[in-house]
DOMIFI-286169 format. One record per residue (C-alpha): residue number from 1; residue in three letters; chain; x, y, z. Coordinates in Angstrom, 1 decimal. Example, Ala and Ser with C-alpha at 12.3 -4.5 7.8 and 13.67 -1.06 7.14 Angstrom:
+-----+------+-----+--------+--------+--------+
: seq : type : mol :     c1 :     c2 :     c3 :
+-----+------+-----+--------+--------+--------+
:   1 :  ALA :   A :   12.3 :   -4.5 :    7.8 :
:   2 :  SER :   A :   13.7 :   -1.1 :    7.1 :
+-----+------+-----+--------+--------+--------+
***
This chain:
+-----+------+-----+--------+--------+--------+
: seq : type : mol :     c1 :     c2 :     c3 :
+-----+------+-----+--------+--------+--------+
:   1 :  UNK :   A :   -1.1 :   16.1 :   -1.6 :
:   2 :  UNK :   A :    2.0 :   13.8 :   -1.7 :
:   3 :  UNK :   A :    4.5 :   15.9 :   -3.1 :
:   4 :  UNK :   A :    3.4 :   18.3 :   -0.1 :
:   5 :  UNK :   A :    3.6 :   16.1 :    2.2 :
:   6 :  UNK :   A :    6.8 :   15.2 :    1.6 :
:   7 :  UNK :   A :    7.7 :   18.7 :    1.2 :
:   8 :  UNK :   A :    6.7 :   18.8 :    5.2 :
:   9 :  UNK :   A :    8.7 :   16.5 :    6.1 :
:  10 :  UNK :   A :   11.7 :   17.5 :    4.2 :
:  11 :  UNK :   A :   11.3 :   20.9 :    6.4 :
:  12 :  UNK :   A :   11.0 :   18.9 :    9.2 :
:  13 :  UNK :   A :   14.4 :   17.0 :    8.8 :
:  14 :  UNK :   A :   16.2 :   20.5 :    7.9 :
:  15 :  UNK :   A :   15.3 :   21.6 :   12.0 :
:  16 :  UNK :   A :   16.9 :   21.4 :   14.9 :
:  17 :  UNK :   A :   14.1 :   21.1 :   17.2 :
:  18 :  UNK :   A :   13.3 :   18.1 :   15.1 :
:  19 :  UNK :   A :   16.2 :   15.9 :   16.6 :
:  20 :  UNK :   A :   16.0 :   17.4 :   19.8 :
:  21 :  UNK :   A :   12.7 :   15.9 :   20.5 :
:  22 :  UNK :   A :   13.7 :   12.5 :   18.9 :
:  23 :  UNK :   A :   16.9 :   12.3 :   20.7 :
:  24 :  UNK :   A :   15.9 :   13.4 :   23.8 :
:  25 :  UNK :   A :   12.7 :   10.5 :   23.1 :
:  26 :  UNK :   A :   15.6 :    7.7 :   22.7 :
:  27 :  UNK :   A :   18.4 :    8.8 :   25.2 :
:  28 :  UNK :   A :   15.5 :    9.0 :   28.1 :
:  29 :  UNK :   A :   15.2 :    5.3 :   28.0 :
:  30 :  UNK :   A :   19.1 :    4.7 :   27.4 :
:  31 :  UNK :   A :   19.2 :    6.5 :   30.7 :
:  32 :  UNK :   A :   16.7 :    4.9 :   32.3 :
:  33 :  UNK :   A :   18.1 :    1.3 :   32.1 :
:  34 :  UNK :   A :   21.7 :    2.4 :   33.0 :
:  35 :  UNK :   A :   20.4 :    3.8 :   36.1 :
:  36 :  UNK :   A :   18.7 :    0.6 :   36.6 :
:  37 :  UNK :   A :   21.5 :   -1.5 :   36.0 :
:  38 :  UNK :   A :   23.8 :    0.3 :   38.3 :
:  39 :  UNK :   A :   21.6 :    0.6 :   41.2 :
:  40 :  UNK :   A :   19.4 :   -1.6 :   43.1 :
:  41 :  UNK :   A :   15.6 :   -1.8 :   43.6 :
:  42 :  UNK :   A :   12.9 :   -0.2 :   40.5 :
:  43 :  UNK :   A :    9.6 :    1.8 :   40.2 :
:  44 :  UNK :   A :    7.6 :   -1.0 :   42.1 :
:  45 :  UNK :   A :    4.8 :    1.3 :   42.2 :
:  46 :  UNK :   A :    3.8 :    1.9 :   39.2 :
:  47 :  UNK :   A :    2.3 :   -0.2 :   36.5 :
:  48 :  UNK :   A :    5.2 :   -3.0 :   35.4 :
:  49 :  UNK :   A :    7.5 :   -1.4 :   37.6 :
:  50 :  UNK :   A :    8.0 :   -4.8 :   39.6 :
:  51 :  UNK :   A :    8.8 :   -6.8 :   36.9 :
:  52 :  UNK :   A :   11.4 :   -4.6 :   35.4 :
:  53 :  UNK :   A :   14.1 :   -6.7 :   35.5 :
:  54 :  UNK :   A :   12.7 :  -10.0 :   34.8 :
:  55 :  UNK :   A :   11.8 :   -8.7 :   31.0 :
:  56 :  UNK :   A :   13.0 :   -6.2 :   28.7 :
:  57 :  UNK :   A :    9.2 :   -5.8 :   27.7 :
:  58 :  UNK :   A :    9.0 :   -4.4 :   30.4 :
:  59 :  UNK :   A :   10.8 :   -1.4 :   30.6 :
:  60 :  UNK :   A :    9.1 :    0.8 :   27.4 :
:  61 :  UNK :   A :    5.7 :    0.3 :   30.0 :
:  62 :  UNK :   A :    7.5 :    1.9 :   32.5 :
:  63 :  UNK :   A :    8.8 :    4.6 :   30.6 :
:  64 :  UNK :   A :    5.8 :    5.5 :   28.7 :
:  65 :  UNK :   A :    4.0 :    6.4 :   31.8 :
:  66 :  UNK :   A :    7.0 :    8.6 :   33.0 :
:  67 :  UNK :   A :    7.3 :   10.3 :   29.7 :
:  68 :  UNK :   A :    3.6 :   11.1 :   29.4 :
:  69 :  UNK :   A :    3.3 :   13.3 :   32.1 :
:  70 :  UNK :   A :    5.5 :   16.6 :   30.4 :
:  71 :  UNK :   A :    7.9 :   14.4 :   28.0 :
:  72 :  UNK :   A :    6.1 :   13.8 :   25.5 :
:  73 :  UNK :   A :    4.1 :   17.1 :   25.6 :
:  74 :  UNK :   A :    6.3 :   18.7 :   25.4 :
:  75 :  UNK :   A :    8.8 :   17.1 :   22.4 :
:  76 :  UNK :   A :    5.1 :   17.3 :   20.3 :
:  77 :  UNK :   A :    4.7 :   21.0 :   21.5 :
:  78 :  UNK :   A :    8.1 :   21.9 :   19.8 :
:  79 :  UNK :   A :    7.3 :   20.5 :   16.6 :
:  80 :  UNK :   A :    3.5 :   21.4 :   16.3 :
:  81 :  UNK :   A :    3.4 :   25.1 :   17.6 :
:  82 :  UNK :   A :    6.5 :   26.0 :   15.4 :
:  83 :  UNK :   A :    5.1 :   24.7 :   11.9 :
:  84 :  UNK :   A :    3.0 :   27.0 :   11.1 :
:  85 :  UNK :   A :    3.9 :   29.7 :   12.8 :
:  86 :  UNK :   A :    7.9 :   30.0 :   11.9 :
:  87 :  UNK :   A :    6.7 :   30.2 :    8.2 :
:  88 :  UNK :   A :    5.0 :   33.6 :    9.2 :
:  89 :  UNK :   A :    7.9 :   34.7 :   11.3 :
:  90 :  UNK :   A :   10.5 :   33.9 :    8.4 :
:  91 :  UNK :   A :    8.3 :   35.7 :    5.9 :
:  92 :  UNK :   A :    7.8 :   32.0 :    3.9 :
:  93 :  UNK :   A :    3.9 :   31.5 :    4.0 :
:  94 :  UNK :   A :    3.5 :   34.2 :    1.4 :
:  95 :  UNK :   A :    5.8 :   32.4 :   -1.3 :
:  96 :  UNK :   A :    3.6 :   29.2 :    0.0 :
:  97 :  UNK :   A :    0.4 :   30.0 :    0.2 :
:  98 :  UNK :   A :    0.8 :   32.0 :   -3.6 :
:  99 :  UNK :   A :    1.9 :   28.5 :   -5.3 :
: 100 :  UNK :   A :   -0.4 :   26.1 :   -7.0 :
: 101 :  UNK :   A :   -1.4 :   24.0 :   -4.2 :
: 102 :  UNK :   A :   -4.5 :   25.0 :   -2.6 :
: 103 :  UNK :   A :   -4.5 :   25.8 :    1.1 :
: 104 :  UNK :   A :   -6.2 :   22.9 :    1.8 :
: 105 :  UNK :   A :   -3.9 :   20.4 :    0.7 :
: 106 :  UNK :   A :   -0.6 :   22.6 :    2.4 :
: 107 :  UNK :   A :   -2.6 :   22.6 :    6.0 :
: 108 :  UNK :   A :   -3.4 :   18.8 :    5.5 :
: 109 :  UNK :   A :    0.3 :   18.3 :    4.8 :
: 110 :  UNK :   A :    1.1 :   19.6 :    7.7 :
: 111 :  UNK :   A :   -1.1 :   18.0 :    9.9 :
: 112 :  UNK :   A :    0.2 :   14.5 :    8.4 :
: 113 :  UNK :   A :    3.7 :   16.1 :    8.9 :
: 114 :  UNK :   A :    3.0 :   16.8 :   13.1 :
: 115 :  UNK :   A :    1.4 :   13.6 :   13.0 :
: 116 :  UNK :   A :    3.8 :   11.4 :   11.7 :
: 117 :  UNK :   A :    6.6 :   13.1 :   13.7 :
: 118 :  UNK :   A :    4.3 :   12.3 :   16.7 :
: 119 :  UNK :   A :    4.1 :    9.1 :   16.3 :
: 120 :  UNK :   A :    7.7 :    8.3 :   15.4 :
: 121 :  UNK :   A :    9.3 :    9.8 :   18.4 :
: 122 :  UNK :   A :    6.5 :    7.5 :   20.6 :
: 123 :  UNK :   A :    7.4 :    4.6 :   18.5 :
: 124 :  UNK :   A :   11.4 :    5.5 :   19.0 :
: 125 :  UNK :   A :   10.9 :    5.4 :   22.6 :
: 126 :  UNK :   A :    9.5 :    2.1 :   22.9 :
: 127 :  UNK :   A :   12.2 :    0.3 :   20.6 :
: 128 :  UNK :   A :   14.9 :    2.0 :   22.1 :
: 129 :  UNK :   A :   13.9 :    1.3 :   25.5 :
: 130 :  UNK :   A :   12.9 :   -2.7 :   24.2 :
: 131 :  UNK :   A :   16.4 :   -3.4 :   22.5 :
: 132 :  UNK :   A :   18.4 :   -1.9 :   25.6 :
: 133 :  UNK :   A :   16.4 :   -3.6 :   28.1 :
: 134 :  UNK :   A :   16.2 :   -6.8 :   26.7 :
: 135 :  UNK :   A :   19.7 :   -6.6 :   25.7 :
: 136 :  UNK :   A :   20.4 :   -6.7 :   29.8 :
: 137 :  UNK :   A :   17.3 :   -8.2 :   31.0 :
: 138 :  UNK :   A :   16.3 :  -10.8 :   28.1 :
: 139 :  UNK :   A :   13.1 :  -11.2 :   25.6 :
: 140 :  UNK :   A :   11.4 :  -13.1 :   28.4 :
: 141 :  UNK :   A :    7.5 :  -13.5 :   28.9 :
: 142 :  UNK :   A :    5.5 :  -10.6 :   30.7 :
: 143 :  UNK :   A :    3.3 :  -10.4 :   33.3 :
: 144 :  UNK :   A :    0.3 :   -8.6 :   32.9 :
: 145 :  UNK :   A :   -1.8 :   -5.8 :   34.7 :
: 146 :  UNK :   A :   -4.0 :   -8.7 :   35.9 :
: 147 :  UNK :   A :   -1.1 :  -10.7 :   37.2 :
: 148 :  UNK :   A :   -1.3 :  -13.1 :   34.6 :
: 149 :  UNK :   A :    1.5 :  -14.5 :   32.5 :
: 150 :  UNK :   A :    1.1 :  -13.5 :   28.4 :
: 151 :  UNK :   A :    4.5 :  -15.3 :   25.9 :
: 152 :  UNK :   A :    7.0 :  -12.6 :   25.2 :
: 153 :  UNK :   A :    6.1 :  -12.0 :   21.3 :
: 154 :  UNK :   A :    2.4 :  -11.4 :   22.7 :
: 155 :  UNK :   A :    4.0 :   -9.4 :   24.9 :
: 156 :  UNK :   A :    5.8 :   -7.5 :   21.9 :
: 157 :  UNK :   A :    2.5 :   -7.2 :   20.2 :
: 158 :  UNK :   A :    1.0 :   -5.5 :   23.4 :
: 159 :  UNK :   A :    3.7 :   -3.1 :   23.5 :
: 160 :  UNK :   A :    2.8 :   -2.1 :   20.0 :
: 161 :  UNK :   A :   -1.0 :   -1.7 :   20.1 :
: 162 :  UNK :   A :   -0.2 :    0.3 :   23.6 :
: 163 :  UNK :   A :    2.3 :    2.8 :   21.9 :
: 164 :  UNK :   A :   -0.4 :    2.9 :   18.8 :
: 165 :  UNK :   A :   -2.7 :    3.7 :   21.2 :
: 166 :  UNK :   A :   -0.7 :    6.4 :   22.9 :
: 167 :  UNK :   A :   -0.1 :    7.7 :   20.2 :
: 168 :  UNK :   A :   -3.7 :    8.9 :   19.4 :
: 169 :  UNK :   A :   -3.7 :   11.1 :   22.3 :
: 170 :  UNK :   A :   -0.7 :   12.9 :   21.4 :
: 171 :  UNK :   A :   -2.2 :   13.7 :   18.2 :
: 172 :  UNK :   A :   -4.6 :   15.7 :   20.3 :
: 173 :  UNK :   A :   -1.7 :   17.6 :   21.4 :
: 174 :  UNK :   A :   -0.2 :   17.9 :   18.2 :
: 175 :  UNK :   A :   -3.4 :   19.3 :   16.8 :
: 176 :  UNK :   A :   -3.7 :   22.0 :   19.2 :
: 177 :  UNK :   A :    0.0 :   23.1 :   19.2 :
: 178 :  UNK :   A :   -1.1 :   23.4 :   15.1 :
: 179 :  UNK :   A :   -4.3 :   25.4 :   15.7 :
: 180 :  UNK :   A :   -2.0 :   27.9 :   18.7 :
: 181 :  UNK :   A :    0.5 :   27.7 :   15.7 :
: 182 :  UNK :   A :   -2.0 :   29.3 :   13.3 :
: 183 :  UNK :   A :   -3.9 :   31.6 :   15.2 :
: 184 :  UNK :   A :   -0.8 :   33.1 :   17.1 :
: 185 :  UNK :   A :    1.7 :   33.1 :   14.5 :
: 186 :  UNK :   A :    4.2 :   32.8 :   16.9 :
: 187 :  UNK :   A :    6.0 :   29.7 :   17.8 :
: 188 :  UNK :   A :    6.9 :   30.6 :   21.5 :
: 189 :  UNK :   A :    3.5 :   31.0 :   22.8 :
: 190 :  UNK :   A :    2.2 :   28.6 :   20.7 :
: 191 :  UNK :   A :    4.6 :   26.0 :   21.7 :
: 192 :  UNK :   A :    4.3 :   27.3 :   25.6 :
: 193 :  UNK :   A :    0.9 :   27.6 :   24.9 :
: 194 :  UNK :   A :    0.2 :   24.0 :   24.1 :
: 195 :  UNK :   A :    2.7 :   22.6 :   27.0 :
: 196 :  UNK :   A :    0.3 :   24.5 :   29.2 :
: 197 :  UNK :   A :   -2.7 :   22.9 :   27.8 :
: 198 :  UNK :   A :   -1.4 :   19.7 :   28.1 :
: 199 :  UNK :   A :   -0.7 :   19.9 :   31.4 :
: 200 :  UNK :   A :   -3.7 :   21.7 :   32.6 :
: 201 :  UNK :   A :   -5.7 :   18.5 :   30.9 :
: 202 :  UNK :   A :   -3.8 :   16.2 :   33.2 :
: 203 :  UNK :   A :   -4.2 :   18.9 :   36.2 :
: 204 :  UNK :   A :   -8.0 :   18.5 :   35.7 :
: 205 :  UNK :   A :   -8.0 :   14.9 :   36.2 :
: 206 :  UNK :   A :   -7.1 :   14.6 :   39.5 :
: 207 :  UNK :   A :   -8.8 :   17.6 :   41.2 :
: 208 :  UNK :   A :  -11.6 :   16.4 :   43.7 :
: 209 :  UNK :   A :  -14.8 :   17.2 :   42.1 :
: 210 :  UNK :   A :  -14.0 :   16.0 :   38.6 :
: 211 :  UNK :   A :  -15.0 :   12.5 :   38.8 :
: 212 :  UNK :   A :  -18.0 :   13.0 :   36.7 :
: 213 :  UNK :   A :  -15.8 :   14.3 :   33.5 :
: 214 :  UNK :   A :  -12.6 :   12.6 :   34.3 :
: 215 :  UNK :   A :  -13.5 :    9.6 :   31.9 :
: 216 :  UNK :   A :  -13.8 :   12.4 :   28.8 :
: 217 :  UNK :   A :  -10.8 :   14.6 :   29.9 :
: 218 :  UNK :   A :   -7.9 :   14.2 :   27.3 :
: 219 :  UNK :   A :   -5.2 :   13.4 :   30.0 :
: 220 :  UNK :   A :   -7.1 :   10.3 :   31.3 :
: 221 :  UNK :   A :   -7.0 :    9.1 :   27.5 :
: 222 :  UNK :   A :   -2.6 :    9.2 :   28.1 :
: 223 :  UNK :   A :   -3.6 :    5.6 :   30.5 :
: 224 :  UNK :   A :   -6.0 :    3.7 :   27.9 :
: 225 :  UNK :   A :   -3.0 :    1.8 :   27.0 :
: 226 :  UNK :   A :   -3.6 :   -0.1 :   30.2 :
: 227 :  UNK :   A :   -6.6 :   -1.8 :   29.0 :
: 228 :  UNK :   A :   -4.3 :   -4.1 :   26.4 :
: 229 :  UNK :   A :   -2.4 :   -5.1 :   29.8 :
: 230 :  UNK :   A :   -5.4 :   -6.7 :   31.4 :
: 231 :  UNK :   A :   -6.4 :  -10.2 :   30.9 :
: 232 :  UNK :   A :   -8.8 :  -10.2 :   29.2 :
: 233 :  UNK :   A :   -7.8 :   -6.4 :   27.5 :
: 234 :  UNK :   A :  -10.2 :   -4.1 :   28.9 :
: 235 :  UNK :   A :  -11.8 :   -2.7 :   25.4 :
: 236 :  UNK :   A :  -13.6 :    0.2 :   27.6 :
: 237 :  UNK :   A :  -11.1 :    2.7 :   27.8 :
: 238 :  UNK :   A :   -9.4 :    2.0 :   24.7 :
: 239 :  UNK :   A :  -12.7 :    2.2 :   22.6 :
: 240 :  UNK :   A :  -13.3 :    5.7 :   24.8 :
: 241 :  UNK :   A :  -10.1 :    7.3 :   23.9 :
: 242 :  UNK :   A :  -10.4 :    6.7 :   20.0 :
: 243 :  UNK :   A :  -13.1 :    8.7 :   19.8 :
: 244 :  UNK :   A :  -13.0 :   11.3 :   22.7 :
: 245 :  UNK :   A :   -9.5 :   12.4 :   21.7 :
: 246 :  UNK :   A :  -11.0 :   12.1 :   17.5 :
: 247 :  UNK :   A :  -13.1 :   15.3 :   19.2 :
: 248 :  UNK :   A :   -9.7 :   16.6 :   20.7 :
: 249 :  UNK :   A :   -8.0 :   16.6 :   17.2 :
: 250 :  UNK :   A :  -10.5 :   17.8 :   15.3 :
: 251 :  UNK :   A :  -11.9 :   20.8 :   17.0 :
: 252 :  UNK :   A :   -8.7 :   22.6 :   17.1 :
: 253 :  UNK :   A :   -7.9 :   21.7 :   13.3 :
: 254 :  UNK :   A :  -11.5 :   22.5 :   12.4 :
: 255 :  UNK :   A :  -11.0 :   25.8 :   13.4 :
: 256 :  UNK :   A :   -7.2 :   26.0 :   12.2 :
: 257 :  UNK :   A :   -8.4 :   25.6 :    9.2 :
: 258 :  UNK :   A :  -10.8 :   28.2 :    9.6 :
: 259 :  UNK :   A :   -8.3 :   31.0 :    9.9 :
: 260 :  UNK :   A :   -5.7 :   29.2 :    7.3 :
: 261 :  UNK :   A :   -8.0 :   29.9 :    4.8 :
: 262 :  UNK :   A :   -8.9 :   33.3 :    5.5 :
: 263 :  UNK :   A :   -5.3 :   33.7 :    5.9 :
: 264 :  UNK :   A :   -4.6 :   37.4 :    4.6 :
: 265 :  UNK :   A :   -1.5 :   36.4 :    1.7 :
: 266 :  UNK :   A :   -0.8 :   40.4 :    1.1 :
: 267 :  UNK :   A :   -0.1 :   40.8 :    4.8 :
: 268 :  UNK :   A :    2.1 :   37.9 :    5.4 :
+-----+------+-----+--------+--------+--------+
***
């Protein structure tokens, strides 16, 4: 399962698309602050936005909640549709799916592989935007979601549980992106395909009429991180997201699964 593993992410680091998404997850930040820096005023309406330039802790907040909205989607939906699905379209699943590893090990492999790139670009984000904002800005305290004052390496420790957090989430799209992957074979709808989801989630959550299934909608999971902001952290919707978006990730890989191991090897 290791060895596979690592096979996964060797692929992985042999793609394009692969830095695309983690570039484009460092140099948004790296833009972010120099716009900041060279004009006046912030984001004062959104969560941190006021204290921007008081903290570099600040700043990865504030990003986060731009990037979650199609960023972040989207860099996941690159990787995750295309995994499975440019093996069939190069004609490489055969050769794979006829060596000794079982099927089960090569799709767990590369769900660890989606995964991990997931959570690396997230994680790339946040230090990016950290180190470039505190460079200008300082490692100062921050000031909480409740107005209340928490030390800066609290503060660093916030912003880590918050990215962890976010991170789960993304998994969910990660997972689907590996099901449309599968099922379609084809890396441009499935990537497509699972941008569309993820936006169609978020879509849900803020038509009228929805209040009732907001709470369980994946998009409304992308804010839990808001809970470790509070003082006292708000456990509710971080304890809801672990295991409403646990049913996100594994219905669609329950299923992908399904069909990988029916997978016809003669007609690949």
């Amino acid at each position: 399962m290791t060895r596979v593993y690592r096979w996964e992410v060797l692929k992985l680091l042999a793609q394009k698309r692969t830095y695309l998404g983690l570039g484009a997850a460092m140099i948004v930040p790296l833009i972010f602050v120099t716009v900041l820096i060279l004009k006046t005023g912030g984001p004062n309406d959104i969560p941190l936005g006021r204290y921007i330039r008081q903290t570099g802790l600040a700043t990865p907040f504030v990003v986060l909640f731009f990037m979650s909205i199609w960023a972040f989607p989207l860099i996941t939906a690159l990787v995750a549709g295309d995994i499975v699905a440019s093996e069939s379209h190069n004609g490489t699943l055969k050769t794979i799916l006829t060596r000794s590893r079982n099927r089960g090990e090569i799709f767990a492999a590369k769900i660890l592989a989606a995964f991990t790139y997931t959570a690396v670009v997230v994680f790339a984000m946040g230090t990016v935007a950290f180190v470039a904002a505190s460079i200008e800005w300082g490692f100062n305290d921050l000031t909480s979601l409740s107005g209340t004052t928490v030390s800066a390496w609290h503060g660093l420790g916030l912003l880590a549980a918050s990215l962890a957090i976010y991170a789960w989430p993304m998994a969910a799209i990660a997972a689907f992106g590996l099901f449309l992957s599968t099922v379609t074979r084809n890396s441009a709808a499935a990537v497509v395909g699972t941008l569309m989801w993820a936006l169609l989630m978020q879509l849900l959550g803020v038509l009228p009429g929805t209040e009732s299934i907001r709470p369980y909608l994946l998009g409304e999971q992308f804010q839990a991180w808001h809970g470790f902001l509070r003082t006292p952290a708000d456990w509710t919707p971080i304890v809801r997201a672990l295991w409403v978006c646990a049913l996100y990730v594994g219905a669609p890989l329950a299923v992908g699964y399904l069909v990988f191991l029916r997978r016809d090897v003669a007609g690949e």
